[in-house]
C-alpha positions in Angstrom: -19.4 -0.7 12.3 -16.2 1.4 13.2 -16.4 3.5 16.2 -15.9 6.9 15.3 -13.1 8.4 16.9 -13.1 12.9 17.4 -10.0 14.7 17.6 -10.3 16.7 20.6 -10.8 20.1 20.9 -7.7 22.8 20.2 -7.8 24.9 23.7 -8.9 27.6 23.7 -6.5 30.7 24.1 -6.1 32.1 27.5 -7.6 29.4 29.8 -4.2 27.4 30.1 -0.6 28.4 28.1 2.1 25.9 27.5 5.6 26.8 27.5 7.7 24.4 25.5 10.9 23.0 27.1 14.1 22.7 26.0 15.1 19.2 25.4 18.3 17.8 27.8 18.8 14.7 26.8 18.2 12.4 29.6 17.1 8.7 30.6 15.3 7.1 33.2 17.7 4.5 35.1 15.6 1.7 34.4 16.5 2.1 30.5 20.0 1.8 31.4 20.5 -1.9 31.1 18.1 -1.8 28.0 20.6 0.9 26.2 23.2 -1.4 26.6 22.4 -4.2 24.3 22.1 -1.7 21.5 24.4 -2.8 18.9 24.7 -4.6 15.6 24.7 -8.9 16.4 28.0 -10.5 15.5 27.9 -12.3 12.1 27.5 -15.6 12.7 26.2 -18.8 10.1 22.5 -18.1 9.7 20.6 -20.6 10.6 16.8 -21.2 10.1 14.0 -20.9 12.8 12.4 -23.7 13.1 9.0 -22.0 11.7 10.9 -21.4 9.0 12.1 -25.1 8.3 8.1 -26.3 9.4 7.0 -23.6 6.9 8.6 -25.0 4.1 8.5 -28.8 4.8 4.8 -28.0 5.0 4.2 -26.5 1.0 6.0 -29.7 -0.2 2.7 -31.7 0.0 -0.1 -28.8 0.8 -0.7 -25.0 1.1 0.5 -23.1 3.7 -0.1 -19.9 6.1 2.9 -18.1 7.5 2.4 -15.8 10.1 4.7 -14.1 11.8 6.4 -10.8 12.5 7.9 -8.4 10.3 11.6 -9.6 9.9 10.9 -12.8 11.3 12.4 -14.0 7.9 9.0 -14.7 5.8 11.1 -13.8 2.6 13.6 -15.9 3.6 11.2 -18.9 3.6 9.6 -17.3 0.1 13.3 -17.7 -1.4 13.9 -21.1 -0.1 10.1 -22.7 -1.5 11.3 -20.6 -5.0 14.7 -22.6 -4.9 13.5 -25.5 -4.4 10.6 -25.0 -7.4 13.4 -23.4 -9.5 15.4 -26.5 -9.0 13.0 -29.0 -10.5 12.0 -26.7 -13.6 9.1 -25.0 -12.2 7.2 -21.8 -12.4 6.7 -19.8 -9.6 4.8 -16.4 -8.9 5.1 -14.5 -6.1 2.8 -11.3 -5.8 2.6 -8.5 -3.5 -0.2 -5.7 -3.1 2.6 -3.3 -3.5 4.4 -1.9 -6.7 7.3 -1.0 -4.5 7.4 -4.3 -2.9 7.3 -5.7 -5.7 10.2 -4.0 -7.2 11.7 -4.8 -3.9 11.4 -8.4 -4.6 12.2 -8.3 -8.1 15.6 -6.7 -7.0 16.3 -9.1 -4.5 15.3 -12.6 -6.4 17.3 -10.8 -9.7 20.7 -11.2 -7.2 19.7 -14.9 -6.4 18.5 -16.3 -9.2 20.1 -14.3 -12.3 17.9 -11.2 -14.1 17.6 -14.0 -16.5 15.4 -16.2 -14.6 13.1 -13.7 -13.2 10.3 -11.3 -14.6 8.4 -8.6 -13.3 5.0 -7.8 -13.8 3.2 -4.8 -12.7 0.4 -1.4 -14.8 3.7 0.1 -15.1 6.4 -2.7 -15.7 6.5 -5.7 -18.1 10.2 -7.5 -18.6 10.9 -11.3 -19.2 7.1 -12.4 -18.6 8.1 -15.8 -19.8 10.5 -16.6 -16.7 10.3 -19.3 -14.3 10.0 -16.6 -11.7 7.4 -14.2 -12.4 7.0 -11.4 -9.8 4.1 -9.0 -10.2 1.1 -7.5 -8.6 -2.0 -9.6 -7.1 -4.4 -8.0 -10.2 -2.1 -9.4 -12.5 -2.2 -12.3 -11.6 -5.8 -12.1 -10.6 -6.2 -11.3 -14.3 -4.4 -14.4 -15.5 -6.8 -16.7 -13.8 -9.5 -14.9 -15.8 -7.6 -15.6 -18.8 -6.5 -19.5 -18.0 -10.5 -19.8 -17.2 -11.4 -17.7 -20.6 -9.5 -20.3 -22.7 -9.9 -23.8 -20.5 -6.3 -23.4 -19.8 -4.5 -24.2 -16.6 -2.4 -21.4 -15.2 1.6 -22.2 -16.3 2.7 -21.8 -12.9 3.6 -24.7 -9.8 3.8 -22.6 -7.2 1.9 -19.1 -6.0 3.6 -17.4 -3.3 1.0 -14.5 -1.9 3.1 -11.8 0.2 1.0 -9.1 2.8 -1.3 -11.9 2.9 -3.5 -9.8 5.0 -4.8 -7.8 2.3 -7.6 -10.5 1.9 -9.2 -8.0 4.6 -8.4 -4.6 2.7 -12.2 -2.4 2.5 -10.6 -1.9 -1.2 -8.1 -4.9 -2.7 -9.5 -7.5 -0.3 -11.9 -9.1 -3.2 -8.7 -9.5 -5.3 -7.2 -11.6 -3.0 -10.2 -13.5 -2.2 -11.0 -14.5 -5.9 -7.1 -15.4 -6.4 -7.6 -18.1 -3.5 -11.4 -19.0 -4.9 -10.0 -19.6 -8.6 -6.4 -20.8 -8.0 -6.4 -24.2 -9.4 -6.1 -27.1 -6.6 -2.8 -28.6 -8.0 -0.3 -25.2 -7.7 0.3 -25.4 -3.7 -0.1 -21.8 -2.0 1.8 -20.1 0.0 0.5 -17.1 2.1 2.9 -14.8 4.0 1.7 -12.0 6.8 3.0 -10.5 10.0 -0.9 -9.1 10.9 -3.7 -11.6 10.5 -5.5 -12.3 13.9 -7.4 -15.5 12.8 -4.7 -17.8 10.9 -7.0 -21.2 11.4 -10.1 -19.2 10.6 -8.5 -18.7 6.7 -6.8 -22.2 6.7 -9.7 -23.8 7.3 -11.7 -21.9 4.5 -8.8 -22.6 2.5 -9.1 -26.5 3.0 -12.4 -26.4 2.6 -12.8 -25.7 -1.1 -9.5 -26.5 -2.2 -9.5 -30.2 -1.1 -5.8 -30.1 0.4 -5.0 -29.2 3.9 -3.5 -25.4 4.6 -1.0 -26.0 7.3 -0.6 -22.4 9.6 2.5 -21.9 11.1 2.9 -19.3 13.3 6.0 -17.4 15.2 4.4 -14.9 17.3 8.0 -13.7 19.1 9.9 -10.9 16.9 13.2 -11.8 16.2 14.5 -8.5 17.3 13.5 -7.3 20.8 10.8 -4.2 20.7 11.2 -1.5 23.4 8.8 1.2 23.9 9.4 4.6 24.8 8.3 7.5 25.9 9.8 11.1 25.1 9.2 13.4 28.1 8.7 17.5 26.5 11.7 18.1 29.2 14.3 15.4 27.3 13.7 12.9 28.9 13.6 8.9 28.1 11.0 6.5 29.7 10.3 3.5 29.5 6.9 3.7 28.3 5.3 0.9 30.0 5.1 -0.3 34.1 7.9 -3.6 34.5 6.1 -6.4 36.0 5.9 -5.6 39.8 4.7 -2.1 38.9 2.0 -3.5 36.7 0.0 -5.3 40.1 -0.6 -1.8 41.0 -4.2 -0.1 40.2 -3.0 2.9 40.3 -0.4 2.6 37.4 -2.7 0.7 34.7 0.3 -0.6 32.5 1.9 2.7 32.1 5.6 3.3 34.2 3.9 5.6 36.8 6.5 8.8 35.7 4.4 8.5 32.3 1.2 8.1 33.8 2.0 10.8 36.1 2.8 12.7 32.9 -0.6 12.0 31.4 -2.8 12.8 34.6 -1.3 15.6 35.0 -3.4 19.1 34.2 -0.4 21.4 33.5 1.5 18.7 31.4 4.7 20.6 29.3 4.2 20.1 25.8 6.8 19.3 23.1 5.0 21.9 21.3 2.4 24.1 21.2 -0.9 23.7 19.6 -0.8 23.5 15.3 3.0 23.4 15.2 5.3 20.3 14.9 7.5 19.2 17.9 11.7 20.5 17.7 12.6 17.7 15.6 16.2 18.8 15.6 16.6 18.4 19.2 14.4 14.7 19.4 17.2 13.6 16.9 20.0 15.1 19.3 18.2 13.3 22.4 17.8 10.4 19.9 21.7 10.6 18.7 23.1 11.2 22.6 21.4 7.2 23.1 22.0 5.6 19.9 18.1 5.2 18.9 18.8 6.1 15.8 18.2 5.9 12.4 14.8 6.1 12.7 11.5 6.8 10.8 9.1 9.4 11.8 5.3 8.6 11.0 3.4 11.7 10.4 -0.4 12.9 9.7 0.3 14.4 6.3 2.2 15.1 3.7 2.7 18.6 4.6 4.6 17.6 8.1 6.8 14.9 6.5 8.0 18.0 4.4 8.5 20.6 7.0 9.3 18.1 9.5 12.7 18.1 7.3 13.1 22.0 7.3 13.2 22.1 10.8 16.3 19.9 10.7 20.2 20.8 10.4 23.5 19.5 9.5 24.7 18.6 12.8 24.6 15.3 13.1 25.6 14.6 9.9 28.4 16.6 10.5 29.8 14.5 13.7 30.4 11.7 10.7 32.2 13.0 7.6 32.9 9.6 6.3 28.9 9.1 6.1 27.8 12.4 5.1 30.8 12.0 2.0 29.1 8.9 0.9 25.9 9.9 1.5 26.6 12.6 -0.9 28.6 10.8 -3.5 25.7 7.8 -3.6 23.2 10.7 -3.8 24.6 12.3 -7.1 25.3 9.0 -8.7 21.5 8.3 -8.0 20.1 11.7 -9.6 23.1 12.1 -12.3 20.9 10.8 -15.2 17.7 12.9 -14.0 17.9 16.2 -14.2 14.8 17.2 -12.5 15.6 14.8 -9.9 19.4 17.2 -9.4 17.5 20.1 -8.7 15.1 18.5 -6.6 13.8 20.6 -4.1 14.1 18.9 -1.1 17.9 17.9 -2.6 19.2 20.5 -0.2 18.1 19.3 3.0 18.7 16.0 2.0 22.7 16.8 1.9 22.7 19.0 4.7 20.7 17.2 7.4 20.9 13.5 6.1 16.9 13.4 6.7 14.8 12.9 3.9 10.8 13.1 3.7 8.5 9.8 2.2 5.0 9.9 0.9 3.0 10.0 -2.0 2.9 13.5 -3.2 6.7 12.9 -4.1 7.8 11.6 -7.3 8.4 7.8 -7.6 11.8 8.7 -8.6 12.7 11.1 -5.7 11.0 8.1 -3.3 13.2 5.6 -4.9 16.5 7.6 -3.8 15.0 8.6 -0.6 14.3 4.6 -0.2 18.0 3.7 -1.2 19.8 6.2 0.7 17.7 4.8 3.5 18.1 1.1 3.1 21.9 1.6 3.0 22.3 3.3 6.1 23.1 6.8 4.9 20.1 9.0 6.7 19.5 9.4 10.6 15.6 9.7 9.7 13.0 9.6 7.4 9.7 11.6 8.1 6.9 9.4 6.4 3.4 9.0 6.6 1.9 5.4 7.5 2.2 4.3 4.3 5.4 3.8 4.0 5.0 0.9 7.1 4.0 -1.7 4.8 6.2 -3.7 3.0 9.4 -2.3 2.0 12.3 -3.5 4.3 13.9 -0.2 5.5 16.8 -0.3 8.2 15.5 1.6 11.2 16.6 1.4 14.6 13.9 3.4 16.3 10.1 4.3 14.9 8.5 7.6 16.2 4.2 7.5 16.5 3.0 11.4 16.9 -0.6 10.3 16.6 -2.1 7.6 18.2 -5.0 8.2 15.3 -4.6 8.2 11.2 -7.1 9.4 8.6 -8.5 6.5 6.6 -9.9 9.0 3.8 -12.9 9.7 5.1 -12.3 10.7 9.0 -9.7 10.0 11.5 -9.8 6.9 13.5 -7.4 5.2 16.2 -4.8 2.9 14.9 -5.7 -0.1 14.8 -3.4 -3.1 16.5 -2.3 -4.5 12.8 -1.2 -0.6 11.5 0.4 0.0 14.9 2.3 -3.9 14.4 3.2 -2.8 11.0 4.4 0.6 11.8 6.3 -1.0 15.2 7.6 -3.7 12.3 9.6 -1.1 11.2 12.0 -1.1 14.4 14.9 -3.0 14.8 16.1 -5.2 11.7 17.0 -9.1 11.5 21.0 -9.4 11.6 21.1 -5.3 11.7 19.8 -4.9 15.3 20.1 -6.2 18.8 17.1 -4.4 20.0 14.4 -2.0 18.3 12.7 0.8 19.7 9.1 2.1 19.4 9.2 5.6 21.1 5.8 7.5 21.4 5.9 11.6 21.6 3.1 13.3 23.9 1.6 15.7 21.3 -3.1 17.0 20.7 -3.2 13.5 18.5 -2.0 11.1 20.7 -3.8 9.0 23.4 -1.0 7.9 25.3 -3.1 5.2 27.1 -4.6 4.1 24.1 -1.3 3.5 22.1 0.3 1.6 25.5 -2.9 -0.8 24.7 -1.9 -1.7 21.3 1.9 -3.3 22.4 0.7 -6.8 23.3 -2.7 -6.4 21.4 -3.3 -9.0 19.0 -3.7 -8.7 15.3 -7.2 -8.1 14.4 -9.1 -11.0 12.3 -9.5 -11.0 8.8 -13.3 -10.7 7.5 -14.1 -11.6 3.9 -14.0 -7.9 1.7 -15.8 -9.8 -1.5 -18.0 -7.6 -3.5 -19.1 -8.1 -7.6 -18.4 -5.3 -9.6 -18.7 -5.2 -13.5 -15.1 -6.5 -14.4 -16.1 -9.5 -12.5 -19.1 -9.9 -13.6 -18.1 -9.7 -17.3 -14.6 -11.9 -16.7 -16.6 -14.7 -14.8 -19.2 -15.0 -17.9 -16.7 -15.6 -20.2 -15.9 -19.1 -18.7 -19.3 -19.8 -16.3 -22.9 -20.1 -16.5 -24.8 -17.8 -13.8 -25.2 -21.2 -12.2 -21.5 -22.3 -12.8 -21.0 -18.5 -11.0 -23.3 -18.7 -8.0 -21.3 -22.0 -7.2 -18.2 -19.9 -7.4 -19.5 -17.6 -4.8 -20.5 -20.0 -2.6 -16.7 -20.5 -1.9 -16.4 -17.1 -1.1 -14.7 -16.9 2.2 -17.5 -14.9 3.3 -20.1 -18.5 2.7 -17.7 -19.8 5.0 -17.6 -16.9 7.9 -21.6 -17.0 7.6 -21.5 -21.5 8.6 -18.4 -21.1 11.1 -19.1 -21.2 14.9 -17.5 -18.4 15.6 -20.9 -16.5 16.4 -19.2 -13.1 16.0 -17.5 -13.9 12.9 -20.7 -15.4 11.5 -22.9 -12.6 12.6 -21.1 -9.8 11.2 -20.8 -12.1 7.9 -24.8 -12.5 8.2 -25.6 -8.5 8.2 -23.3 -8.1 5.1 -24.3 -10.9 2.6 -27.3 -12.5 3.8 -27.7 -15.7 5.5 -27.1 -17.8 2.1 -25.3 -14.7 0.9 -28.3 -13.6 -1.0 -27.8 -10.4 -0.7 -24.1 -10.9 -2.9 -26.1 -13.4 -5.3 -28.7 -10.1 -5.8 -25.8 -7.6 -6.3 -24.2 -10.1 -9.0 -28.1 -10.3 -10.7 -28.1 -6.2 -10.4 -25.1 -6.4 -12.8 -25.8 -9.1 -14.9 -29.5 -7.3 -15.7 -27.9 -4.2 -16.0 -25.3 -5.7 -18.7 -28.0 -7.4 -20.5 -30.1 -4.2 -20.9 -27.3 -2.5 -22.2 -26.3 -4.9 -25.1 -23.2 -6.6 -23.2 -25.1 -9.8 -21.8 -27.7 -11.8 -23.4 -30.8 -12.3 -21.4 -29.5 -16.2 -20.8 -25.7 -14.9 -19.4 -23.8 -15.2 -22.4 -21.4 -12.4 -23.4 -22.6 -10.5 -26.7 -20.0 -9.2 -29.2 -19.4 -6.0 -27.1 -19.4 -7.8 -24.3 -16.7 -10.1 -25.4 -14.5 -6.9 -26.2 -15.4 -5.0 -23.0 -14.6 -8.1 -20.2 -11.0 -7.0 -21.2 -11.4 -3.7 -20.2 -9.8 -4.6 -17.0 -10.0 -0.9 -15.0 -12.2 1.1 -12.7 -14.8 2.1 -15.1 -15.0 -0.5 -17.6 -18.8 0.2 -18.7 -18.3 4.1 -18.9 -15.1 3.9 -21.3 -17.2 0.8 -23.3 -19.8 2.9 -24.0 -18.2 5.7 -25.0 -16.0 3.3 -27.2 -19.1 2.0 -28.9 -20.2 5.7 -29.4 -17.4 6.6 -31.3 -16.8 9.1 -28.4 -13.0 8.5 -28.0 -10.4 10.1 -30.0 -8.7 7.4 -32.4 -6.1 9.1 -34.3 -5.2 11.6 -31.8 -2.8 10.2 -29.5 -2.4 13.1 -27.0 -5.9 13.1 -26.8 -6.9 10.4 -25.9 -4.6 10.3 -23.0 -6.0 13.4 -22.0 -9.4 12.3 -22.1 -8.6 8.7 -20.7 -7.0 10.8 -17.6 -10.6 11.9 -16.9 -12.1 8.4 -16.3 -8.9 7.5 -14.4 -9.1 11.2 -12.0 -10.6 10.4 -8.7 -9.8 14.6 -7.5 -12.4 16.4 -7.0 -12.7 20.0 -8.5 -14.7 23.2 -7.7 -13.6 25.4 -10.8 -14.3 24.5 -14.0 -11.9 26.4 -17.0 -14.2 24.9 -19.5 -14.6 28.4 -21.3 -10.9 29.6 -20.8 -9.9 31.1 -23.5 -6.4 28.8 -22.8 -7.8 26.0 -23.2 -7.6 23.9 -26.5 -10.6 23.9 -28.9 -10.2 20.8 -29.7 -9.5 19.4 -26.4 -12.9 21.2 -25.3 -14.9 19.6 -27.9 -13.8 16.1 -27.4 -14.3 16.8 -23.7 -17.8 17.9 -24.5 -18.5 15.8 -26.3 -17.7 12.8 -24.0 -19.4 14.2 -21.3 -22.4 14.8 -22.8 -23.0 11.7 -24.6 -22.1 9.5 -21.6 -24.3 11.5 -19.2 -27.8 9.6 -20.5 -26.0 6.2 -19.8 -24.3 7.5 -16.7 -28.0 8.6 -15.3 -29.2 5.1 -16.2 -26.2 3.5 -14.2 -27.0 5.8 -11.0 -30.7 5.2 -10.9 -30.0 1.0 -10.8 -27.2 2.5 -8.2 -24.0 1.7 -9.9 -21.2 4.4 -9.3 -20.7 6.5 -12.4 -18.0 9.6 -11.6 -17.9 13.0 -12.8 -15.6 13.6 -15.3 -13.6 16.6 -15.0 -11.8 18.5 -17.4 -9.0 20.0 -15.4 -6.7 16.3 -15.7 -7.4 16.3 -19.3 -6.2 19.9 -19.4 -3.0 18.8 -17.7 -2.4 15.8 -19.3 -2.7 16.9 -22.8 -0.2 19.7 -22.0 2.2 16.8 -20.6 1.6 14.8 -23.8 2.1 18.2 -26.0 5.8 18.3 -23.5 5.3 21.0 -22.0 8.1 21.7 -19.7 7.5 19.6 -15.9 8.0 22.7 -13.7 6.2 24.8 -15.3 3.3 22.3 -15.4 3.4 21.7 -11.9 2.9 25.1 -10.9 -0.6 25.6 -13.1 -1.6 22.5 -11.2 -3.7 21.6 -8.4 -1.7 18.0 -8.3 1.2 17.8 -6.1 3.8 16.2 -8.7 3.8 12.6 -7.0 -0.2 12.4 -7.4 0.2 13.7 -11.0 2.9 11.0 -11.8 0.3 8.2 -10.2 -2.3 10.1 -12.5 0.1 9.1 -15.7 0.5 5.9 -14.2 -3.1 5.1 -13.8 -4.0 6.5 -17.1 -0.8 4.8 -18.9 -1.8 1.5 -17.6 -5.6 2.2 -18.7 -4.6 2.9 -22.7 -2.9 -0.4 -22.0 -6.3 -1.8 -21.9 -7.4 -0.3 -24.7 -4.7 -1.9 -26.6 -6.0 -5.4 -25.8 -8.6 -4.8 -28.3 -6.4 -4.8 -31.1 -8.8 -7.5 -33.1 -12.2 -5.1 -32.6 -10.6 -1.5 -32.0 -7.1 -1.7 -34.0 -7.1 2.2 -34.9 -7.8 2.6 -30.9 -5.2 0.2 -29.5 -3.0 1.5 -31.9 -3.1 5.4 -30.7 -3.5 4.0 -27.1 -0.1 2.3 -27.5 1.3 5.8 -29.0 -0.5 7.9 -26.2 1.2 5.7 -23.6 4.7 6.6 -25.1 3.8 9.9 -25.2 2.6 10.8 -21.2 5.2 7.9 -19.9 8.9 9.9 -20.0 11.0 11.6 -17.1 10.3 12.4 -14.6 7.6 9.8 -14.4 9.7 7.3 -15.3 13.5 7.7 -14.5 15.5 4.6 -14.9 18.5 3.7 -12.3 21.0 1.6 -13.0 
């Protein structure tokens, strides 16, 4: 179990007051020699590590785990493997847990292959799906090998290529990845790719243990470009943030370069800022600018910083380089010309005056897109994102900022963790763009100093097996497998194996989670199967019934709850806006205090289909919490919103009657959009449904959801 970690407490006024500092750029001496390998490398013919050439000599006869840093060149040796494949005619799919990553890659392969020979596959995206080079995310293709297994097919592919390999571990996403590796047939040779996974043999051996070929790790555990981290004294000041080696025999300093650790012992510390407001972020950049740290990327708590974080900003800098802040402004106009929400973006302004931009996911895919472009081609001195933004996507950065030594996993606020900290630090210092990169830490209430000095040389934390049944699964594995044919399935579950390694920890903590035999997994998977045979989906023997047979392609979040209410007659099938609106519901996962049920605004007949829904699911939804399946409220305030979307009302003022910030609404379309898609799958049972979803998607799906760039 995860050790709760507490904020501590704000101070309380008038026992001790901070005065903050002005910032005079300055740096400790032992920096000096440091600062002066900053620069770009001279070009020079690349040529591969020799991971890299091991990596790929490796997949030519069995699978293979890469891990290594971020920019250690893992995509490099992804390109090579899908040349080589491409070469002798075959079929290759590379997926990623990340739609931007995966548009990323798309992009990239496009240039070296031809748009021709490569497709793209995500909820949102579907072009060229017949290519030899089919890049797309991990559910897709998860969902393929549910398909290939439906009709006793093998997968068309001769080569899987599984990027942020990592994600096997996700609390979330992780059973995705497992079942991928648990289903993939033995002949298409797999090839994993991660910069975090602690236990590399651990996976590998699973791996060659139920797919009867050997999983070759290769590892590179030394970052191709040089990390330095550093500490920002209140005062201006640069440290080196940890002791050199002589310094580090000493008790006294405990890894820390004793003018820190003097810093954090001391009780009357100066403080970048004081307590609730955000550190002078356009002096850090001067400071920053004066050493040539930058660009750099910020990592923020929230949302709400990233954004104000960028107010606090000016033109400055930008202004010291016309030629930049000309093309950052010509690129940025060609980018928004064909959106016009986009040209009157509210954050537009700053953007072109300070060359900082903010990142996260209460801003419009659209908006992120041009903050990601102007970014990866060297236009903006900083981006202020939150940790999100750490994974994945390749953005340019000399120097990464950490504020908080902590970040809120959505239910409290716990301390980094040695993989996010690698991830964020991955950031710093680019392959063939950098000599050195830079990690610099700021003293603030949120960060342990100490704590984040710990996680530089920490290792990656192992990967433990995240597998869990839930209906989909249930309903996709009986389409092709006996319960017998299924338990034999699990028992290849990389969690069988934690539970029979001799790694006692490992083992242990696999024990306590599915039971010594993994009965306790075996006895969720019965839990479902019962529950799916009392409701008319499963026969008592495991075999799919008619609506079962419909529903196992129902391939969403709430499968059984939009089922039921499909067998009902409870969705609207002629009424396209509708039924996105009401499909939104299911998809919602906000929470809402204030029901407008009665307002007299609202739509009669938006209300009565909403009623009507809610109501008639609710006996079916009891029955699935009392057996202890999760069956969500369904609120009426997405509907509301959605239905005014789909009726086109005007995207401003829609946005300002909402609760949603515009980047969670346009996820919310997303979401929904890629749900109706579902519902078109039943064209053969449902066609009046699949029909009007396919009309409902066209109808929510338009700018400034979706904004196309050239």
């Amino acid at each position: 179990m995860k050790k709760r970690y507490y904020r501590p407490r704000t101070p309380k006024p008038g026992r001790r007051h901070h005065k903050t500092p002005s910032l005079r750029p300055e740096a400790d001496k032992g920096l000096k020699r440091i600062f002066e390998q900053i620069g770009v490398p001279a070009e020079r013919p690349f040529t591969p590590d020799p991971f890299q050439i091991q990596a790929i000599e490796a997949i030519e006869s069995a699978d293979c785990l890469v891990a290594a840093p971020t920019g250690a060149g893992k995509t490099w040796i992804a390109e090579e493997v899908t040349r080589k494949n491409f070469s002798a005619r075959g079929k290759t799919w590379y997926a990623t847990p990340l739609k931007a990553l995966t548009n990323s890659i798309h992009a990239r392969f496009s240039e070296l292959f031809g748009p021709e020979n490569v497709g793209i596959l995500t909820g949102d995206v579907k072009e060229n799906t017949d290519a030899s080079i089919i890049i797309g995310t991990t559910e897709i293709l998860r969902n393929q090998l549910y398909d290939a297994m439906h009709k006793g097919e093998d997968l068309k592919c001769d080569l899987i290529i599984l990027d942020e390999a990592h994600f096997l571990g996700d609390e979330e996403r992780g059973v995705v990845w497992e079942e991928i590796m648990i289903y993939l047939p033995v002949r298409i040779p797999l090839l994993l790719l991660s910069a975090t996974i602690g236990n590399p043999d651990q996976i590998a051996g699973w791996l060659t243990s139920i797919r009867a070929k050997t999983c070759h790790v290769v590892e590179n555990r030394k970052r191709p470009v040089p990390l330095h981290p550093i500490f920002l004294h209140p005062s201006g000041t640069l440290f080196p943030l940890l002791a050199g080696p002589a310094s580090q025999k000493s008790k006294a300093v405990p890894g820390l370069h004793k003018k820190v650790f003097k810093y954090v012992n001391s009780k009357k510390a100066p403080v970048l800022a004081p307590p609730g407001r955000l550190p002078p972020f356009g002096e850090i950049l001067k400071v920053m600018e004066r050493f040539d740290l930058l660009p750099a990327i910020f990592f923020l708590k929230s949302r709400a910083e990233c954004d104000q974080a960028v107010k606090m900003c000016n033109g400055e800098l930008l202004n010291k380089t016309p030629e930049k802040k000309q093309a950052l402004k010509e690129t940025l106009e060609d980018l928004v010309s064909e959106s016009s929400h986009l040209k009157t973006h509210v954050q537009r302004q700053y953007l072109e005056e300070t060359g900082t931009a903010a990142h996260h996911s209460g801003h419009l895919p659209a908006w992120k897109v041009v903050v990601e472009t102007l970014m990866a081609r060297g236009l903006l001195n900083a981006m202020f994102a939150t940790s999100t933004v750490a994974a994945g996507v390749n953005f340019p950065a000399r120097s990464v900022v950490i504020l908080n030594s902590d970040r809120f996993n959505g239910v409290e606020f716990m301390p980094l963790s040695p993989s996010e900290f690698q991830q964020m630090a991955g950031r710093a210092g680019r392959r063939g763009k950098d000599n050195i990169g830079f990690a610099i830490a700021l003293p603030g209430k949120f960060m342990d100093i100490k704590y984040l000095a710990r996680l530089v040389h920490a290792p990656s934390l192992d990967v433990d097996s995240q597998i869990k049944i839930n209906f989909s699964m249930v309903l996709n594995l009986l389409l092709s497998h006996t319960p017998d044919q299924i338990k034999t399935l699990l028992e290849k579950s990389f969690a069988s194996f934690l539970i029979s390694s001799g790694r006692k920890k490992a083992s242990r903590t696999a024990r306590e989670k599915f039971g010594h035999g993994l009965e306790h997994l075996w006895v969720d998977f019965l839990a479902h199967m019962d529950f799916l045979a009392q409701e008319g989906f499963v026969t008592d023997q495991g075999k799919l019934t008619d609506d079962g047979l419909w529903a196992s392609k129902l391939r969403i979040d709430t499968p059984l709850l939009v089922a039921e209410s499909i067998r009902e007659n409870f969705l609207p099938d002629k009424d396209p806006a509708l039924l996105a609106a009401i499909m939104a519901s299911f998809v919602n996962e906000k929470e809402f205090r204030d029901d407008p049920l009665y307002h007299s605004a609202l739509s009669k007949r938006l209300k009565e289909q909403f009623l009507d829904v809610r109501k008639g699911l609710k006996p079916f939804a009891v029955k699935m919490l009392k057996k202890g399946f999760p069956a969500p409220n369904l609120y009426i305030q997405p509907a509301l919103l959605t239905f005014a979307w789909a009726h086109d009302r005007a995207w401003d003022e829609l946005m300002k009657e909402s609760d949603y910030p515009e980047g969670d609404f346009a996820r919310l379309m997303l979401r929904t959009a890629e749900n109706l898609r579902q519902l078109a799958r039943l064209d053969d049972t449902f066609p009046r449904l699949a029909d009007t979803a396919r009309q409902a998607v066209d109808l929510i799906l338009k700018e400034p959801i979706i904004t196309v760039f050239d």
